[in-house]
C-alpha positions, 0 to 999 in steps of 0.5 A: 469474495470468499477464500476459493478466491484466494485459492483460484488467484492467478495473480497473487501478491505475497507479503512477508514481514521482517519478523519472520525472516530475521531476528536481533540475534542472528540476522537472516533466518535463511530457514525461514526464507527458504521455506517461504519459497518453497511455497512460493514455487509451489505456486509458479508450478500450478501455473500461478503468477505471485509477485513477493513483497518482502521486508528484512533488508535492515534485520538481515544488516543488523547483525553483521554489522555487530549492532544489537537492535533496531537503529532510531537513527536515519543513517544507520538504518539505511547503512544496515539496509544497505548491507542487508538487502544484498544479503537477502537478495541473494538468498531469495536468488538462490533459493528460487534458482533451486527451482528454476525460477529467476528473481527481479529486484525491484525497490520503492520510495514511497515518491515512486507511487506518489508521482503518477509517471513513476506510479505508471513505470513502477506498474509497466517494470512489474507487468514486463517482470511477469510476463518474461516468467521473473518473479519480482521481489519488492521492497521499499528502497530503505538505503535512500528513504527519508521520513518524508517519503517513507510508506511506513510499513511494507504493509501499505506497500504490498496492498498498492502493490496489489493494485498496481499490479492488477493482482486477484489476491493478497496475502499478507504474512507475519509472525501473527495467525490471526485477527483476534478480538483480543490479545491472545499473549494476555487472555482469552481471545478469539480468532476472526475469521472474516471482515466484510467491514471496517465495522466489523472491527470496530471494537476490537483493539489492534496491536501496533508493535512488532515483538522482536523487535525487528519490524516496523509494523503491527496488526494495524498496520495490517488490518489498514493495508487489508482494508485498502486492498479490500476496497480496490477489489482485492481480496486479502487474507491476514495470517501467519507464515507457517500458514502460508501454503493453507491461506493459498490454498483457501483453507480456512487460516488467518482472516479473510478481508473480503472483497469490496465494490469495483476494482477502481481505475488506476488513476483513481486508486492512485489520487485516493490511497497513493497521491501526495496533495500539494495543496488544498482548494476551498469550496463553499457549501454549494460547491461541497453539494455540487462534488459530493452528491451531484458527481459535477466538476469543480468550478471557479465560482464555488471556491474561496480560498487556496493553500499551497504551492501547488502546478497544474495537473498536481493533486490537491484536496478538496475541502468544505467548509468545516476543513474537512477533506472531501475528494481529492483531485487533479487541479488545472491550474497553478496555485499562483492563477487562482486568486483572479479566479475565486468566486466567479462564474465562468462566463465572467472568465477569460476564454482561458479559464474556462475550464473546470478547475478540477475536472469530475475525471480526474477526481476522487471523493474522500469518504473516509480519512485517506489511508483509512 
C-alpha cells in the first residue's frame, strides 16, 4: 500500500506520545493538544472516523504535583496518572466540543487485550463509540497498571488497537519526523522514506529513549508497533506531530510502513501479538514437521513434555525440540490431563480425549519472536 492509502483511510488510528503533549516544566502543553485536535476534526469533517490513542496521563500529573521528573516508583507514577488523566481528558473534551464533537474515554491494561472476552468487549465499546459519532481517546490505564501487565509503551497499544478496531490506517506521532539511518542530533543522517521490510531496517540503529524525559518510549518502540500493524494489513506512517495533517493527507512526511499480507482474523491477531501464554507444549521433531509445513493440528502422540499451569482453552506456546517457539494456540485440555495423554496415538485414548490437543483453528505459527 502506498501513502494514498493513508489519504483515503476511513477509519484511522492516531497515536500521540507524551513528549509531545507535556514537558517536565509545565505539565500539560494545551497548545500543542490543541493543535492536534484541529487536525483530528479536520478529518471527522471529510467524513472520516479517527479513534486517538493519546499518552501524557503521567506528564500532564507530574507538574501539579510539584514533582520535577519522571517517577521510578510504581505508585507515584500511578497517583501522577491519577492526577493527570483527568487533566488531559478534559482538555481533549473541550477542545473537540469547540467543534461539536464529543469524546469517549476508554482505558486499557494490557490484561484487557490478553484475555480473548475482554479483547471482544474492549473491540465491541470502540465500534459502538464510532458508530454514535463519539470519538474515542485511548490510553493504557496507568492509575491501576503494575509491571506485569503493562504494554510498555502506547505505541504497541495503538497498533492492537489498530487491528482491533478494524482501522485502514495508523499514524504514529512524536516529537520524531522521521525513521532515519542514523542519528540526526549527531551526524549526517538520512530520512527513510518507505519500509516494506523488517530488512530493510536491518542495519540501522534505532533509538530507544525519550529526550524530555517525559516518555516511555522511543523509535523502537515505534518501529516494533510499525511493524505489528504493518503485518496485520494496516498501513502505518511514523512522523512528527507538526506533520500530523501532511502524513493524513498522504504527503510524502515521516516513514511509511507499508502494508503486508492479509489482514488476519481477530483471533488470530490476538493468539499472535495479544495473547499471554500460560504455559508451554513440547512437541517432537515429527509433531514440529506436522504444524509447521503440513498446517495439521496437534495431537497427543507428538508431545513430550508440559509446563505450566495452564486450563482448557487458555494460549500456550508450541515448542520444538531446540525450545524454540514455533506457534501459539488454544490448548483443549488442562495442564493436569495431559501427562496421561503424552506420546500416544489417538486410537489408543479414551473416547474423550480424542480431540486435537490444539486445534489448526485456533492456532497461529510463530515465525519470528512474538513481538517482533
Amino acid at each position: 500500500m502506498t501513502r494514498a492509502a493513508v489519504a483515503a483511510a476511513h477509519r484511522v488510528v492516531v497515536k500521540v506520545g507524551s513528549s509531545s503533549l507535556t514537558t517536565l516544566e509545565h505539565g500539560l502543553d494545551e497548545a500543542r493538544l490543541q493543535a492536534l485536535v484541529d487536525v483530528l476534526a479536520g478529518l471527522r469533517a471529510a467524513g472520516r472516523e479517527v479513534v486517538l490513542v493519546s499518552s501524557g496521563a503521567i506528564g500532564a500529573g507530574l507538574a501539579p504535583l510539584g514533582i520535577g521528573g519522571r517517577p521510578r516508583d510504581l505508585a507515584t507514577a500511578q497517583a501522577a496518572a491519577s492526577v493527570g488523566q483527568l487533566r488531559l481528558m478534559r482538555a481533549y473534551a473541550d477542545a473537540f466540543a469547540g467543534h461539536g464533537i464529543t469524546v469517549g474515554q476508554v482505558l486499557l491494561t494490557a490484561d484487557d487485550l490478553t484475555r480473548r472476552g475482554h479483547y471482544r468487549n474492549a473491540r465491541q465499546t470502540v465500534d459502538r463509540l464510532l458508530a454514535l459519532g463519539v470519538l474515542p481517546v485511548v490510553n493504557e490505564n496507568d492509575t491501576v497498571a503494575t509491571e506485569e501487565i503493562r504494554f510498555g509503551d502506547n505505541d504497541r497499544l495503538a497498533a492492537l488497537v489498530a487491528h482491533l478496531s478494524v482501522a485502514d490506517a495508523l499514524v504514529l506521532l512524536s516529537d520524531i519526523d522521521a525513521v532515519y539511518d542514523g542519528d540526526p542530533r549527531v551526524g549526517p543522517a538520512a530520512r527513510i522514506d518507505t519500509v516494506a521490510d523488517p530488512g530493510d531496517l536491518a542495519a540501522v540503529v534505532l533509538g530507544s529513549a525519550a529526550r524530555n524525559g517525559v516518555g516511555t518510549g522511543g523509535m523502537a518502540t515505534k518501529v516494533e508497533a510499525a511493524f505489528i500493524a504493518a503485518q496485520a494489513g494496516v498501513p502505518v506512517v511514523v512522523t512528527s506531530t507538526t506533520q500530523a495533517a501532511a502524513a493524513l493527507a498522504g504527503e510524502p512526511v515521516g516513514t511509511l510502513f507499508t502494508a503486508r499480507g492479509r489482514r488476519p482474523s481477530a483471533r488470530q491477531f490476538w493468539l499472535r501479538y495479544a495473547s499471554r501464554p500460560r504455559g508451554q507444549v513440547l512437541l517432537d521433531a515429527g509433531a514440529v514437521a506436522a504444524v509447521r509445513d503440513r498446517g495439521a493440528s496437534l495431537l497427543a502422540a507428538g508431545i513430550t513434555g508440559v509446563a505450566g499451569d495452564f486450563l482448557a482453552d487458555d494460549p500456550v506456546e508450541l515448542v520444538d525440540p531446540d525450545g524454540t517457539v514455533v506457534a501459539r494456540g488454544l490448548v483443549s485440555y488442562d495442564a493436569r490431563e495431559m501427562p496421561g495423554l503424552l506420546g500416544r496415538s489417538t486410537g489408543d485414548l479414551e473416547p474423550e480425549h480424542r480431540r486435537p490437543v490444539v486445534h489448526r483453528d485456533e492456532m497461529v505459527l510463530v515465525r519470528a519472536p512474538v513481538g517482533a
